[in-house]
N, C-alpha and C positions, 0 to 999 in steps of 0.2 A: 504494500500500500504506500503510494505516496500522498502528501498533503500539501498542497497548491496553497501558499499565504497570499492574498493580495493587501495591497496596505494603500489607504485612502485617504489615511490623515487624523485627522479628530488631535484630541487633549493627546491619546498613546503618544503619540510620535510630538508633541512638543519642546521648543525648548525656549526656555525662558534667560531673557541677559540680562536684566534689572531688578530694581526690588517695586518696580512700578507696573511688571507683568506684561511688559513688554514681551513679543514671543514670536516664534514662524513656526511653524511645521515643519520640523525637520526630516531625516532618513527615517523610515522604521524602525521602530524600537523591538520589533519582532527579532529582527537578528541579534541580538544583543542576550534579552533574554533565553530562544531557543540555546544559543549558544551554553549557558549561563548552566540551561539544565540539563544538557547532557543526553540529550533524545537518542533513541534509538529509531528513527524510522527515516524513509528520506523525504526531501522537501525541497520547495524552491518557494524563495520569497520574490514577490514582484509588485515594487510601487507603481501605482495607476492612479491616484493625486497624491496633493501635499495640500491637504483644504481642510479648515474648520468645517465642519459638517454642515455650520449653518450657513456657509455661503455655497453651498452645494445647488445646480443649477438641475431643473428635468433633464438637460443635455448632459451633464454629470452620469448621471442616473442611466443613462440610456447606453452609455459608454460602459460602465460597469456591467448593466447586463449583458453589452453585447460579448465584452472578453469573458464574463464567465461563462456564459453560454458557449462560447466557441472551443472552450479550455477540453484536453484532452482528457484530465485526470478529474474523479468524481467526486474526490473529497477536497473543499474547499471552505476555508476560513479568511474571513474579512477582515481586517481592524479598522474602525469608523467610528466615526465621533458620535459621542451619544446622543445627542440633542436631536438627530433626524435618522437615527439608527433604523429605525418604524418603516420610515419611509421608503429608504433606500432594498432594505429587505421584504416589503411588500410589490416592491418591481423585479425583485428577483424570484417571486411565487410564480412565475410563468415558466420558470425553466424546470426541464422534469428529470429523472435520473442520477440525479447530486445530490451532495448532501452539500449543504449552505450553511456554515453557522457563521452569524456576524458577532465579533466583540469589541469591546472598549474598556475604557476606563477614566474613571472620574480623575483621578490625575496624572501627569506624566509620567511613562514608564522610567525617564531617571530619576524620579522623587522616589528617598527610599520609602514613605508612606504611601506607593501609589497601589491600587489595586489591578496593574496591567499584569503583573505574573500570573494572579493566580487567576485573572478571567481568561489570559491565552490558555492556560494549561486547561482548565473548564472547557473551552471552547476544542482545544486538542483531541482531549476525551469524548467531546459527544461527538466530532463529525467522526469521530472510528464507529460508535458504537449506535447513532439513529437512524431509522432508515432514510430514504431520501426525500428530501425534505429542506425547508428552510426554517432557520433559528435563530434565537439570540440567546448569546449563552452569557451571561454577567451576573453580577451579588452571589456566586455561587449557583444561580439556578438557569434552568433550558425553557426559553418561554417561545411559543408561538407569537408572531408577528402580529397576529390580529387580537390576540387579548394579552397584549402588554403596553404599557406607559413608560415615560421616566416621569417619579419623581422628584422635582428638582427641589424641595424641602429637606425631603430624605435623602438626596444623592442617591437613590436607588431609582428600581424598574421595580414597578409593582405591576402583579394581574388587574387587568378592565374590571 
């Protein structure tokens, strides 16, 4: 099995140079952490933006369906900024035969407080192990697209 990474942007891959939160999108922070854990499986990482989720355009959108649809390998994980995570993973419910999990993380994957480790590793485990399908896999849990939110109170994704 391999695992097709695409990386889109979001908070994961931020980096920040002031104390005023100044920031851009940087490389993926996927390489970093896989690295970090030692995986056993193969993979290829491939950046396809460098965008806050919330400046994400439908042409955005239409662009990412069109590479994961055309992608050879069935197992696929997204890193995407949470704020339009919903949306972007309800334009990818069209494509059938893959397994789609999208993740993120409420802070940069260089903050050591951030939660991108352990939603990639979350998001690792379930495209191995759901059928094909689209998901979000964050806070620890595997939500479907259509009855999940972010809570931006909570920093979490709660069920509809």
């Amino acid at each position: 099995m391999k695992i097709k990474f695409f990386a889109i942007g979001g908070t994961i891959d931020k980096v920040y140079f002031d104390a005023l939160s100044s920031y851009q999108v940087g490389p993926p922070g996927i390489e970093n952490i896989i690295r970090e854990a030692r995986v056993n499986f193969d993979y290829e990482v491939v950046s396809l933006l460098k965008k806050d989720s919330l400046d994400m355009t439908p042409e955005d959108r239409a662009m990412i369906h069109s590479e994961v649809d055309k992608e050879t390998d069935n197992y696929i994980v997204i890193t995407h900024g949470t704020d339009t995570m919903v949306e972007t993973a309800m334009v990818l419910k069209k494509i059938e035969n893959k397994v789609i999990v999208l993740t993120g993380a409420m802070e940069p994957a260089c903050f050591k407080s951030s939660d991108a480790s352990f939603n990639l590793g979350c998001a690792v485990a379930a495209v191995q192990i759901l059928p094909p399908g689209v998901y979000i896999a964050i806070n620890g849990r595997i939500f479907d697209p259509e009855k999940v939110k972010k809570d931006h109170s909570l920093k979490q994704f709660t069920e509809n």
